[in-house]
Every structure is written in C-alpha cells, then in structure tokens.
N, C-alpha and C positions, 0 to 999 in steps of 0.2 A: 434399606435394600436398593432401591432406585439409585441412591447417591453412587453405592458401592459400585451399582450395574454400571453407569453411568463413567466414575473413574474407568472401571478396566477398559470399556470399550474406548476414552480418551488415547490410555496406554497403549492399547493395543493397536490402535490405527496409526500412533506415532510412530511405536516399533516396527511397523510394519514397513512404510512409507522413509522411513530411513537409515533400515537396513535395504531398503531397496527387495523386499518381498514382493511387494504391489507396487504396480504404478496408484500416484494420487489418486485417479480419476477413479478405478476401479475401487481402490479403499473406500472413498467418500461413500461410495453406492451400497457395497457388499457390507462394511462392517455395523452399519448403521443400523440396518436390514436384522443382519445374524441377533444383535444383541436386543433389539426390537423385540424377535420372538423368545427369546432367553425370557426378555422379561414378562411374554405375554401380554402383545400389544399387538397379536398378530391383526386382528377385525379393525382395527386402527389405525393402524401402518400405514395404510395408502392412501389415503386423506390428509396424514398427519406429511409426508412425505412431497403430494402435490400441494399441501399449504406451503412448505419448502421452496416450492420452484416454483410457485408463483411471484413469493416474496422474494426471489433475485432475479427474475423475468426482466424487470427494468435494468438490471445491471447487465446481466449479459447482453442485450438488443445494443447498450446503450458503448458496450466495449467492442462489439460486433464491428458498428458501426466508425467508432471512435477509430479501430485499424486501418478498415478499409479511405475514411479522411485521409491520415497522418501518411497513408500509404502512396494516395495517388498525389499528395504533395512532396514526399521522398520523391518519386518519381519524376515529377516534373524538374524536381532541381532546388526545389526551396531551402534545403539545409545545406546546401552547398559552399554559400557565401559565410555560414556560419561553421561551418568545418573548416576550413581554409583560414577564417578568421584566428580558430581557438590551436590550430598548427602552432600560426607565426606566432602567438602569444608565449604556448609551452614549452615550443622549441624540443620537443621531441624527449622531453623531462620528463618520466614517471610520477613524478613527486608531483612537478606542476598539471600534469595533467589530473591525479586524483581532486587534489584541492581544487582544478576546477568546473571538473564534474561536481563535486559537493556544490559549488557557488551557485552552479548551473544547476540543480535539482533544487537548492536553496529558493530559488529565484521562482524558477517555474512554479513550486510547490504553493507559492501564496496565493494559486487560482483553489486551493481547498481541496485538489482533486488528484487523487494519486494515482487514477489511470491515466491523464493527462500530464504530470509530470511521468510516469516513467516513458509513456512514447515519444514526449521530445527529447530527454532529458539521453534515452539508448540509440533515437534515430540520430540525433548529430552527435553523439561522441562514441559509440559501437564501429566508425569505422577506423578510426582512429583509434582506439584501443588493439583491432585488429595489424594496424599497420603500422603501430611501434613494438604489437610484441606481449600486450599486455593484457592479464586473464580477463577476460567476460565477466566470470563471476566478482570480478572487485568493482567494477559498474555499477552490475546489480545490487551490490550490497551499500553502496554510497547511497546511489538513488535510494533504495528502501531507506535509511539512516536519515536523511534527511531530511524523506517524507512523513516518518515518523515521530520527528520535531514538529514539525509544524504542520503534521495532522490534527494540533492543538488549536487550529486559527478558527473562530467561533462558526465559521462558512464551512468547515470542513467536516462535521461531523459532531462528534464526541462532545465539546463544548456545550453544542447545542444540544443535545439530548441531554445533558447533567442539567443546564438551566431548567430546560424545559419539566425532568422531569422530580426536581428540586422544587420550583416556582420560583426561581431568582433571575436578575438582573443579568449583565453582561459585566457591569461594574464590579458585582460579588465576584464572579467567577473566573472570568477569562484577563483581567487587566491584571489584576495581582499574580497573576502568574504570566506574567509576558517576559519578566526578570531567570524564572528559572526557561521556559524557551529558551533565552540568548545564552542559558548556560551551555544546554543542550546543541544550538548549535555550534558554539566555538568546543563542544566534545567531539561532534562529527568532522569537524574540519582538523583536530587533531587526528583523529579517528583515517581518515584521509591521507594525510601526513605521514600518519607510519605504514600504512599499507602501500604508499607511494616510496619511500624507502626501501621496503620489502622489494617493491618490482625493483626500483633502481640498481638494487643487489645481483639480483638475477637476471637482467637484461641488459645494465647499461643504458645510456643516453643515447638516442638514436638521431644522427645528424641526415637532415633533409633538405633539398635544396630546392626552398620554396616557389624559385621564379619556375620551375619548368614541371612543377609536382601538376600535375593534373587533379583535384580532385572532385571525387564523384559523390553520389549519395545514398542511401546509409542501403539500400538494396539493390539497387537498379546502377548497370556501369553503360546499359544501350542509350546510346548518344539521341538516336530517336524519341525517347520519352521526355526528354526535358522541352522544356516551356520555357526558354529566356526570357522570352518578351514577355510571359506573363508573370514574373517574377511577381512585381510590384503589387498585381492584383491578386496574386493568391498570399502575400505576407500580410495585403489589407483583411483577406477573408478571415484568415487564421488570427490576426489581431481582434477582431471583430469577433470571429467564433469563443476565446478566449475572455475576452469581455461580458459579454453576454451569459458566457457560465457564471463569472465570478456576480456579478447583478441576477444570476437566475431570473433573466429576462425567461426561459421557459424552462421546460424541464428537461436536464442534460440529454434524455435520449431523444429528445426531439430537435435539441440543436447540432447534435450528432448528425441524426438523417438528413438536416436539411445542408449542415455543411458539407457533407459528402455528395450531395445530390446535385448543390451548387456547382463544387468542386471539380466536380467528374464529367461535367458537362460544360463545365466552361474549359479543362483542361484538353480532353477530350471526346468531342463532341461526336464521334463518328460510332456507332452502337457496335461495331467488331472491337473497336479501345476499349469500350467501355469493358465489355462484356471477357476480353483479354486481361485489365487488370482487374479485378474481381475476380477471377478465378487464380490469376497470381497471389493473391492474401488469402484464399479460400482456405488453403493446409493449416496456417497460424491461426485463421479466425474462427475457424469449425476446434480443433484442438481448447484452445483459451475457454469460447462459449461453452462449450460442452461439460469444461471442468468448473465452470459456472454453475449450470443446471446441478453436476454431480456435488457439489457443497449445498445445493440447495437439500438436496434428500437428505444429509447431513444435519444442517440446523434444524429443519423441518422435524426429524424425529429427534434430536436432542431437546427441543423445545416442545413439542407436543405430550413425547411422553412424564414432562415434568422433570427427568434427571439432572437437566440443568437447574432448575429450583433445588432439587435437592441438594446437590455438589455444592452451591454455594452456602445453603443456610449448614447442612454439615460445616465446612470453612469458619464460619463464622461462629458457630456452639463453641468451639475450641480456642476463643481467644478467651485467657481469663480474667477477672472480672478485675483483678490488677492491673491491667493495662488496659484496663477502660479508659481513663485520661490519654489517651496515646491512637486513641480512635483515627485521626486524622494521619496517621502516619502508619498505623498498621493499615488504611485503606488503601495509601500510595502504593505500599510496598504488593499486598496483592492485588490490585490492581492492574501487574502486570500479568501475572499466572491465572486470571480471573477470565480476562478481555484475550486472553491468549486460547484459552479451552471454549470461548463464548462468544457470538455478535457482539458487536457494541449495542444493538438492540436490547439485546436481552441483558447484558450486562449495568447500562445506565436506567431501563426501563425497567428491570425485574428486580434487578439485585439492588440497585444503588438506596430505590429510596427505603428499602430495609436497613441497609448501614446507616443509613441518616438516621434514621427511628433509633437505634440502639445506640449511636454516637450523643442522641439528645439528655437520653438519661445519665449521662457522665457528663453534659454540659457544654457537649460541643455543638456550634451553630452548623446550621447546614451549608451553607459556603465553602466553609475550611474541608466539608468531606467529599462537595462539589472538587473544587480546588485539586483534593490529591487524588481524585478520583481517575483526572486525567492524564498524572503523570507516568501512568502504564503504558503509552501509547505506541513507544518505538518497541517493546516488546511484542505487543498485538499484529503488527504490521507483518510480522513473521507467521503468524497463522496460518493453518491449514485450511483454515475457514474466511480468509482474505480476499475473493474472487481479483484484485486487482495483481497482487503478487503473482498469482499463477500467469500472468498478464509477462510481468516481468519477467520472469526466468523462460518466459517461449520467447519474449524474443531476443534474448544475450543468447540462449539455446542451452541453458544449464537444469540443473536437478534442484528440483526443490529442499529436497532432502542436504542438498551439498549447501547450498545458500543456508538453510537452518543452523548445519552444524558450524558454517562460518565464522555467521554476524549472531546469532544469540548471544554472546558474549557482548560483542557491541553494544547489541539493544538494551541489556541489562542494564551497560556500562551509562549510555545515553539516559537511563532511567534513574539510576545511582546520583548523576550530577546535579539531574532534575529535581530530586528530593534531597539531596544536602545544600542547594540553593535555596530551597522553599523552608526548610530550617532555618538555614541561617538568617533568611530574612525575614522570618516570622509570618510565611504564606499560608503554612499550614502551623499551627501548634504543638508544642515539643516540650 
C-alpha cells in the first residue's frame, strides 16, 4: 500500500509540474502534504516534513550565498575577459559555441559541485548565448549533461556514499569506472554537437566584429560596477574559493559566506553598494532558496513516511530469480529511475546496500553493484528533487518542466553509453 501510495504521489507531481498545472515550488509543498494524509500520517507530517528542511538547510544557505558571490563578481567585471575570450575562439558558430559550453561545464565540474559549475558555467556563456541568438534552455541542458558525467568524481557525491555505504575502497569503486565516464563525456560533447547543428540551422553564423564589440557581463551593463583594477585580486579570490571547496578545507556554506563577505567588501566597500547589490540578486536568490526548502518537505515526507522504502523493495520483488546473475546490470539500469524518484541519500544509504545483499546470493561482489550503481547519474540530475537544477533553470530563466522534457532523452542517452562501456569492459558483469 505505501509503495502504491508512494508511486501515485511520484506520478502525480510529475504530471502536475509538466503539464504546467503547478508551479514546482507549490507541487513539492501541496502534493507531499495531500498524500501524507491519504495515507494517514497526518500526527506525523510535520516532524517528518521539518526533518525535510532541516536536511537541505545547508544547501540552500549554501546556494544562497554561492549567488550572491558569483554575483558581485559578475558585477565587478570578472567574466568579462573570459566572454570576449570564448567570442574570438567561436566566432559566432552555434556548433562551436555548444561544444564549448560542454568543455567549459567539463572543466569546471571537476570542483564535484554542480551549483558551482552551473553559475560559472551560465555566468560567462548566458550572454553570449543571448547575443548570437541562441536558446537558453540548450545552456542549461549541456551544463546539466556534463554535470552529470562527472557527478561520478569520488568528491562529488554518489561515489562516496556507495563506498561509504558498501565498506569498499576507492580502487573497487570509482577507478574502474573512469573508462565508462570518458564514454560519457565524449556522448555529451556529441550530445552538444547536434544540438549546435540544430541552432546553426535556425539561426546561422553570426559574424562580429571583435575589435569594437564591447563586451559586458553576464547581468550587470552599468559601467559603474566594474572593478578593473581589482580584476586580478577577485580571480585570485575565486581561484582560491574554488580550491578550498575541491580540498573541503571547510564546509561549502561556510566558504560561500566568507567568499562573499570577502568579495563584497573588498569590491565594494561603501554599505549603500553593498546593501544595492544584495537586493539586486535578492528576486533569483529568495526564488531558487525557497524551492530549496519546498524539496525539502518533499524528501522529508517521502522518507519519513517509509514510501520510498517501500517503491524500491517493490522494484526489486519483481526481478526474477533468472536474472539473478545479471544483478550488476539490472542495478545500472534502475538506477536511473531509482536516484531519479529519490536523494542520492536514500538511494545509496537505503536502497543500495539491500541490492548488494541480494546481488550476493547469486554471486556477485559488492564492487560491481557499487560500480553500476553509479551509472544512473545523468539521469538523477534532472530531478525534481535536485535543489541544484532548480538553481539552473532560474538563471538561463526556463521551465523546469521544459529542460525535463528536453534532455531526458539525453540523460538516458548519457547513461546508455555508460553501461555499454562498463560491459564491454567487463566493469560491471554480463
């Protein structure tokens, strides 16, 4: 009954949320709520809902924060030199600009953090997408594509929650699948490729003429805000902020606050700037946070009231006992639709090590279920339950719902490579 409960309320916030019935925000809240009492978990609800919002508390302060950064260094001029850079490189090419948006989320994404990859990855190439012509939402869906490759990197998550909650190595887990990763990226940079084709179709090459192009950055065109002469010392802050995540010298929301605090005060220093930019990102960062908190009410009661235990050991009753040797690859495959209805939380901490248990009795080690565990990844990223994505589609300025019905496909596609890779090289068992 819970499992059952559990599917419809999944279905029914989907449908909801993309036919464009509900905004997200109000889905996450209301439908969670409605099927709560359905199932009679009303005296429970609201415990079960602020354990919810407690457990994304750090990620929203921490994306809060991360805007408000990335914002007053738009501001200042920082991405400037790197717009202008990725111009003269693309020459006003649809094609060349996808592919190097991919390189450029490629690239960024090895900090493990896919709120920080999509605000550099939208602040220096969103205006430039703007000014040859080209959609927003194929931005956002690269960025996501790419982050979802290499949301694989042991720093960034997923990895480590399988080790962790496996009891394996890094060597079992994460090195044997580095081969299907570079599958997965050279699928995205295909992936890129024709979606850069598609625009070249319908827009044409847009010729610029770079010596007298002005360009600004990625919000801000008031010549007043930039900071020339601080160039050098806010690309040191931001290298530095960026390092320090990837070493988790502290805990991201506290080298958020202190980057921003640095940031704002050395940019500027007069309390009317301050308190002027801050309220400039206030509409994008109250929005984004808010659909924070509302995913948390979300997890909160799909995990409290146990429907997520349920949904998955259901899943699982229905494989049959013939394709027990095949454990390792029916895990890959859901995997994706598992981490797509679930945290990675719950899904590596709840669900996984039951597949390991039941993979053992047909013979297969825990590694290989480690291993395919994590090849659902670029599907997950598209979740409704992703606080970082809601991240992304505020600021390209698209529909969540439209990104889903996009790149699903993609992320499948991304996920498809990853496990015919892990096949053929014998990463997983076949």
């Amino acid at each position: 009954m819970l499992a059952i409960l559990g599917f419809l309320m999944i279905i029914t916030f989907m449908i909801l949320i993309m036919t464009k019935r509900l905004p997200a925000m109000v889905a996450l809240i209301v439908i969670p709520v409605i099927f709560a009492l359905l199932g009679g978990f009303g005296k429970e609800m609201g415990p079960m809902a602020l354990e919810g919002i407690k457990s994304v508390a750090p990620t929203g302060i921490m994306i809060l924060f991360a805007i408000l950064f990335f914002g007053i260094m738009i501001d200042a001029g920082v991405f400037d030199p790197i717009i202008s850079t990725i111009l003269k490189i693309v020459k006003g090419d649809p094609v060349k600009i996808a592919i190097g948006t991919a390189v450029l989320a490629l690239l960024i994404s090895l900090d493990g953090d896919g709120t920080t990859t999509y605000i550099i990855t939208i602040s220096a190439m969103l205006p430039l997408y703007k000014r040859i012509g080209m959609k927003p939402l194929i931005l956002a869906g690269i960025a996501v594509s790419a982050s979802g490759v290499m949301n694989l990197l042991p720093w960034g998550g997923p990895t480590a929650r399988a080790m962790t909650a496996l009891n394996l190595e890094m060597s079992d887990v994460f090195t044997p699948v580095i081969p299907s990763m570079a599958g997965g990226i050279l699928f995205v940079l295909f992936m890129a490729y024709c979606l850069g084709r598609k625009e070249r179709k319908r827009i044409g090459i847009l010729q610029v003429n770079y010596d007298t192009m002005a360009m600004t950055a990625a919000t801000s065109e008031d010549v007043y805000l930039k900071r020339p002469k601080l160039i050098l010392i806010n690309y040191l802050i931001t290298i530095l902020l960026l390092v320090a995540l990837i070493k988790e010298a502290l805990p991201t929301t506290v080298l958020f606050m202190l980057g921003f605090a640095l940031a704002i005060t050395l940019n500027y220093p007069k309390i009317s700037d301050q308190k002027e930019r801050i309220a400039n990102y206030a509409d994008s960062a109250l929005s984004v946070v808010s659909m924070v908190f509302a995913a948390g009410i979300f997890t909160g009661i799909l995990s409290g009231t146990k429907m997520v235990d349920a949904m998955a050991n259901t899943m699982i009753s229905y494989i049959p006992d013939v394709l027990g040797s095949e454990f390792a690859l029916i895990t890959a495959i859901i995997s994706a639709p598992l981490t797509f209805f679930m945290s990675n939380d719950a899904f590596y901490y709840g669900i996984l090590p039951l597949i390991a248990k039941a993979a053992s009795v047909y013979g297969i080690d825990p590694e290989f279920i480690g291993r395919a565990s994590l090849l659902g990844q670029p599907v997950h990223l598209l979740s409704p339950l992703v606080p970082s994505t809601y991240l992304l589609v505020g600021l390209v300025g698209e529909d969540f719902g439209e990104l889903q019905r996009t790149f699903l496909k993609w992320a499948c596609g991304s996920t498809l490579v990853m496990i015919v890779v892990a096949i053929g090289l014998s990463i997983i068992p076949f």
